[in-house]
C-alpha positions as CSV (number, residue, x, y, z in Angstrom):
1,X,0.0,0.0,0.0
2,X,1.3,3.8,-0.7
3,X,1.0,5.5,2.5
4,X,2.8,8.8,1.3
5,X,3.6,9.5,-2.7
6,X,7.4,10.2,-3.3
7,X,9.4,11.8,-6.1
8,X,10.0,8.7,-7.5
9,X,6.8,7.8,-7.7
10,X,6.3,10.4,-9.2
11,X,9.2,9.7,-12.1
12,X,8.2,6.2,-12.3
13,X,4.4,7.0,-13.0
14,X,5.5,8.7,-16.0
15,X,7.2,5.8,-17.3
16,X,4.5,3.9,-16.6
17,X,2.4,6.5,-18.9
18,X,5.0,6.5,-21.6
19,X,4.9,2.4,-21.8
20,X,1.1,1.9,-21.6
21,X,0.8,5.2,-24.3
22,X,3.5,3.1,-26.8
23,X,2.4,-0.3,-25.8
24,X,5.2,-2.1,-24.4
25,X,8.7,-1.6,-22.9
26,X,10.4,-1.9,-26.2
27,X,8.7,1.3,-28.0
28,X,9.2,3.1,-24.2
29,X,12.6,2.6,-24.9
30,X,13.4,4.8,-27.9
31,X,10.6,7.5,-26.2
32,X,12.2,7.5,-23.4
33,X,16.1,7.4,-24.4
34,X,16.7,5.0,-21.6
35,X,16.7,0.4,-21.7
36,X,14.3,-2.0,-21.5
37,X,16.2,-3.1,-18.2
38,X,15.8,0.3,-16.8
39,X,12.1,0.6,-17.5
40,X,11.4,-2.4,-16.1
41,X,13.5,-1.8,-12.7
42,X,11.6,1.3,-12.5
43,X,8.0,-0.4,-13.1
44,X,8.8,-3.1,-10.7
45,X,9.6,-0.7,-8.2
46,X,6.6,1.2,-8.9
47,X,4.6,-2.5,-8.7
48,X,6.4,-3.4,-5.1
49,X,5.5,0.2,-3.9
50,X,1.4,-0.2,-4.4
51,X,1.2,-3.6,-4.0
52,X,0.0,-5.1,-7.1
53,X,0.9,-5.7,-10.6
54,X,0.2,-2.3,-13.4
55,X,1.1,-4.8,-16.5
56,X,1.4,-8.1,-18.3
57,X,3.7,-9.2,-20.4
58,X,4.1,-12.3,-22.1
59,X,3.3,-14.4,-25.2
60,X,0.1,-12.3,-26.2
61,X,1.7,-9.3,-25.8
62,X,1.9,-6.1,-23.4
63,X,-1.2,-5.2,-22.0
64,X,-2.9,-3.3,-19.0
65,X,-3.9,-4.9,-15.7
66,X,-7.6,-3.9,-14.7
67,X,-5.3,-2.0,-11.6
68,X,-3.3,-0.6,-14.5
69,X,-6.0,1.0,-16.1
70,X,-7.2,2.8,-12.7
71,X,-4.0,4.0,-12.1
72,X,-3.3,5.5,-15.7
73,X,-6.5,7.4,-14.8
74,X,-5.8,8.5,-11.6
75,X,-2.2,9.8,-12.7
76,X,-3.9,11.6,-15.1
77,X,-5.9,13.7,-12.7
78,X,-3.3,13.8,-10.8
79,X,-1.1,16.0,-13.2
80,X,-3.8,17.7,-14.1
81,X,-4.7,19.2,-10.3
82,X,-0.5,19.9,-9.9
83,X,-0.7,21.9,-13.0
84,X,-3.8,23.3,-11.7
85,X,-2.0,23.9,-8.7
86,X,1.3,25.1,-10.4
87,X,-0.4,28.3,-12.4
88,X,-2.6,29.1,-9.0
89,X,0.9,29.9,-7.2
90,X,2.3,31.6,-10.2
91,X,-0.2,33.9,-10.5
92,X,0.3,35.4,-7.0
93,X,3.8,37.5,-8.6
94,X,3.1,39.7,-11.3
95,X,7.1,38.5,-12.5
96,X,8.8,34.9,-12.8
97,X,9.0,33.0,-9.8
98,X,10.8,29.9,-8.8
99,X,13.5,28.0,-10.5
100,X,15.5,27.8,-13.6
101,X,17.1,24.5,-14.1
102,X,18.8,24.5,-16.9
103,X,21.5,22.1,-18.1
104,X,24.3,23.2,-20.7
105,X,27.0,21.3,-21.8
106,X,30.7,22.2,-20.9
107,X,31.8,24.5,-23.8
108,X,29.1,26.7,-24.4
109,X,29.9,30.1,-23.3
110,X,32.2,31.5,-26.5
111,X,29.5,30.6,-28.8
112,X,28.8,33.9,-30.9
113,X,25.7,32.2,-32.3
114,X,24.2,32.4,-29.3
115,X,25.5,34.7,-26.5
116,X,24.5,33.2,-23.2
117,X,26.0,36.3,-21.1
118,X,23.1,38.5,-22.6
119,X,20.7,36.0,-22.7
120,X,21.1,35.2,-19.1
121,X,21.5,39.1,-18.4
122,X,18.3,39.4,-20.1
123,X,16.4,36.5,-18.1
124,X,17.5,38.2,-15.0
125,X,16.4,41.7,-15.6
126,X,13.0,40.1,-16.8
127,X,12.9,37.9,-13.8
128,X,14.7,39.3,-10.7
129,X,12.9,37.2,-8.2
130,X,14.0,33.9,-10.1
131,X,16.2,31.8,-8.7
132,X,18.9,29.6,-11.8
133,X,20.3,26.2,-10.8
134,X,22.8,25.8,-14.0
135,X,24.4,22.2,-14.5
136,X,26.7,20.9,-17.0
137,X,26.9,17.6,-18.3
138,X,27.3,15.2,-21.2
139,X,24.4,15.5,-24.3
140,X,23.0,11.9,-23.1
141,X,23.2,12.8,-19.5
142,X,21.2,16.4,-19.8
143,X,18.8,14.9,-22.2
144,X,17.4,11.8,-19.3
145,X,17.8,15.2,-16.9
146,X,15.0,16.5,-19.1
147,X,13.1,13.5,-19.3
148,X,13.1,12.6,-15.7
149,X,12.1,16.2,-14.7
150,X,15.3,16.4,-12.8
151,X,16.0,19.7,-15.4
152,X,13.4,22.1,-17.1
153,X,15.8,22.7,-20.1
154,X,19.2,21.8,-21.5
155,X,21.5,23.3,-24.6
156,X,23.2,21.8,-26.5
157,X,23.7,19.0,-29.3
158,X,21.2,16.9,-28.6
159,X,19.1,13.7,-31.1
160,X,15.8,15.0,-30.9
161,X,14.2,12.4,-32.8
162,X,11.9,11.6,-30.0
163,X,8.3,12.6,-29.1
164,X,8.8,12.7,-25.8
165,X,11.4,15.9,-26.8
166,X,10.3,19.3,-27.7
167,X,12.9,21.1,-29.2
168,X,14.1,24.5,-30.6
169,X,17.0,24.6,-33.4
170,X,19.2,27.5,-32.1
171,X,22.9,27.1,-34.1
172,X,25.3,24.8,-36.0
173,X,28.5,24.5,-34.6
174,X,31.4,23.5,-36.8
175,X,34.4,21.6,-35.1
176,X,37.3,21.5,-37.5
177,X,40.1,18.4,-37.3
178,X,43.2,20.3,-34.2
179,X,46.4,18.9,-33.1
180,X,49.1,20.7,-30.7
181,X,52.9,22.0,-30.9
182,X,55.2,19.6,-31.4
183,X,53.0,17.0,-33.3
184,X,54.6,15.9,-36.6
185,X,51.3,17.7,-38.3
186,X,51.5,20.9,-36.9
187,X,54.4,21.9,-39.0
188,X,53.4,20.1,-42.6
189,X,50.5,21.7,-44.8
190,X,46.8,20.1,-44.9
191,X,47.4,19.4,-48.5
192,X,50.6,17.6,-47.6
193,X,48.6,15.3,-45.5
194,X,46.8,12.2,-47.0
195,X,43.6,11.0,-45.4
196,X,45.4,7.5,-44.6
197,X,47.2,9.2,-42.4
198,X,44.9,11.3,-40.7
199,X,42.9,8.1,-40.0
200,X,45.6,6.1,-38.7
201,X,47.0,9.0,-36.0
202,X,46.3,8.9,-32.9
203,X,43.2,10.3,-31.9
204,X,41.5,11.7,-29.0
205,X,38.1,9.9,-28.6
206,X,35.2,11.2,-26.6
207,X,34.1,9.3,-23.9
208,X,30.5,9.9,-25.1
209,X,28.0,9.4,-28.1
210,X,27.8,12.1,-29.8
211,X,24.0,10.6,-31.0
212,X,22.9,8.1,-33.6
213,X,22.1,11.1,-35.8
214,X,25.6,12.3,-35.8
215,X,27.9,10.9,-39.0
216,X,31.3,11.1,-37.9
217,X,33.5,12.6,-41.2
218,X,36.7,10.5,-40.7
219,X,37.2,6.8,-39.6
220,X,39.4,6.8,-36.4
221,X,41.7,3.5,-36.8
222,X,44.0,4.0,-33.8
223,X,43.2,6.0,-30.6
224,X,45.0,5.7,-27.0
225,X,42.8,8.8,-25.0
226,X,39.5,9.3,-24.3
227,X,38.2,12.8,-23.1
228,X,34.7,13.0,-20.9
229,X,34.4,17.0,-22.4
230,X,35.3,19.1,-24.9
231,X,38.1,20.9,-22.2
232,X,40.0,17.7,-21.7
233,X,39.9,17.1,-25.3
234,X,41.7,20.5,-25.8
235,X,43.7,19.4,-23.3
236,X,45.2,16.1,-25.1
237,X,45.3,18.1,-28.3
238,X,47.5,20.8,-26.7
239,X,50.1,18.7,-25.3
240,X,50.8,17.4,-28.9
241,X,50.7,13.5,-29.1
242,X,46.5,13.5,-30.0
243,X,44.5,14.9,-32.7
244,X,40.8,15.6,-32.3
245,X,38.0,17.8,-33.3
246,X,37.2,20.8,-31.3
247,X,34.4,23.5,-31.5
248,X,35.8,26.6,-34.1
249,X,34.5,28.8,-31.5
250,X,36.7,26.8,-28.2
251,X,39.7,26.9,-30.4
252,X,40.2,30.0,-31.9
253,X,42.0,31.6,-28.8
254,X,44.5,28.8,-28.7
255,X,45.0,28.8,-32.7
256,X,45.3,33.0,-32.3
257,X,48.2,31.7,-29.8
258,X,50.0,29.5,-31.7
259,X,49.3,26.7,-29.4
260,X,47.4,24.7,-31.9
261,X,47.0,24.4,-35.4
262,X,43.3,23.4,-37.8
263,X,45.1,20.7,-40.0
264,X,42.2,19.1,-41.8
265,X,39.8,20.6,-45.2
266,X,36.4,21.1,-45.0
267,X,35.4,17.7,-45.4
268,X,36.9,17.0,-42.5
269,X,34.9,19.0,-40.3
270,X,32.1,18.2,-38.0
271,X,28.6,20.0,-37.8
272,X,26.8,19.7,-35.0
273,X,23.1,21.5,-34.2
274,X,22.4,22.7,-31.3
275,X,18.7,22.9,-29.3
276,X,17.3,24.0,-26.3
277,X,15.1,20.9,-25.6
278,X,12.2,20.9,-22.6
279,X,9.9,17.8,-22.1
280,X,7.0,17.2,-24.2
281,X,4.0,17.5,-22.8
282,X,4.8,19.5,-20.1
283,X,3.5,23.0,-19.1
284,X,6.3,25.7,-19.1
285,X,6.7,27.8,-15.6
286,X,7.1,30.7,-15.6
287,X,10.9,30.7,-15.2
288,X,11.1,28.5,-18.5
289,X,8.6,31.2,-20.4
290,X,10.9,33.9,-19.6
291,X,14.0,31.9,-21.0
292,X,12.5,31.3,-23.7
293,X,11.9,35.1,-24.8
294,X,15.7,36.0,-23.6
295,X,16.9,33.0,-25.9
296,X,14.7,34.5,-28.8
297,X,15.1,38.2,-28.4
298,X,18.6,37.8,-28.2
299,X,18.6,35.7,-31.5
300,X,16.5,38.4,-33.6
């Protein structure tokens, strides 16, 4: 029996949604961005908490228990009265109130495309009473964040092929093909190097997926590094044993400096677009409404 309804109830009763609204844990899967073995965890969990089973599953398919079906009804209403509840409190401030949480990833902030200084600056004059919790992570990571309610809103380079995502194109960003003083590129021409041998250096691989949707432009035979950011990717690069691709924007200081040098053509290069992704289905707060408008009157 529930005696008292948690936050993880909460998260797991909109997985529960997402899999009886698909049919099954193996469509939840690609809604949700997360594994069948996760879902199901998360279901059984749910299961153990109220006391009885929400779903079948077995040679005649996925379907609902008769407690199932309740429940789905009952977690409808209940989203319905906290959204209810949600835009009653709101409405007490004439400005934004509450929270930001927004989730960027680590490189972000020397993007001309999209200034974040004046689009924060603008957020906060708009909203002075609004409290920001900014954290940084890994595309993959920020985009469960999203899911999961953990976050209201990420940036960055996310797959957005999902219709549990609502997204926002904001930029491309181009990352060109970098290595460091004292690699035995930095000194020879682009022309002067053949593909082969790009391929077969040794690369600095991200310790992340850059996304099903993402082609990479150049097959990486040999690779002894792996960077969890695009900082400790610069990193590698600069010390001169790795190559790698970096953001144009990240990297123009340190090419202006001398301490690393763009060695690969056009073909070479890597385009990534960016969005500023919320959950579908989901009411904005105020906060988010506000962001929004900064993020779009900056851009005009």
């Amino acid at each position: 029996m529930l005696s008292q309804l948690a936050a993880t109830d909460l998260r797991a009763l909109a997985v529960f949604e997402t899999v009886a609204g698909v049919g099954g844990y193996e469509p939840a899967q690609d809604v949700l961005g997360v594994s069948q073995s996760t879902i199901s965890i998360q279901i059984s969990n749910l299961e153990t908490r109220l006391g009885f089973k929400l779903c079948e599953r077995g040679r005649a398919g996925f379907r609902l228990s008769s407690r199932g079906k309740i429940v789905l009804e009952a977690y409808a209403q209940l989203k319905f009265a906290m959204t209810e509840f949600q835009d009653k409190v709101n409405i007490l401030s004439t400005s934004a109130v509450g929270t930001l949480r927004l989730g960027l990833l680590d490189h972000t902030l020397s993007e001309t495309s999209l200034p974040l200084v004046e689009v924060m600056q603008r957020f906060q004059k708009a909203a002075p009473e609004a409290r920001v919790e900014i954290v940084q992570g890994i595309q993959s990571d920020l985009r469960v964040a999203v899911l999961e309610d953990r976050i209201d809103m990420a940036i960055g380079a996310f797959d957005t092929r999902s219709e549990a995502i609502a997204a926002q194109w904001l930029y491309t960003e181009r990352q060109h093909l970098y290595c460091g003083v004292g690699h035995r590129f930095f000194d020879r021409a682009s022309a002067q190097i053949p593909r082969s041998e790009v391929e077969a250096a040794d690369w600095v691989k991200r310790g992340y997926s850059l996304g099903a949707h993402v082609t990479h432009p150049v097959e990486i035979v040999y690779s002894s590094a792996t960077a969890a950011n695009i900082e400790a990717v610069a990193l590698l690069i600069l010390a001169g044993q790795h190559i790698g691709h970096l953001p144009e924007h990240f990297a123009r200081p340190y090419e202006e400096a001398g301490q690393i040098r763009r060695i690969s053509p056009e073909t070479m290069s890597l385009d990534l677009d960016f969005f500023l992704i919320s959950r579908k289905n989901r009411r904005d707060t105020s906060t988010m409404e506000v962001f929004r408008l900064a993020i779009n009157e900056t851009m005009s």
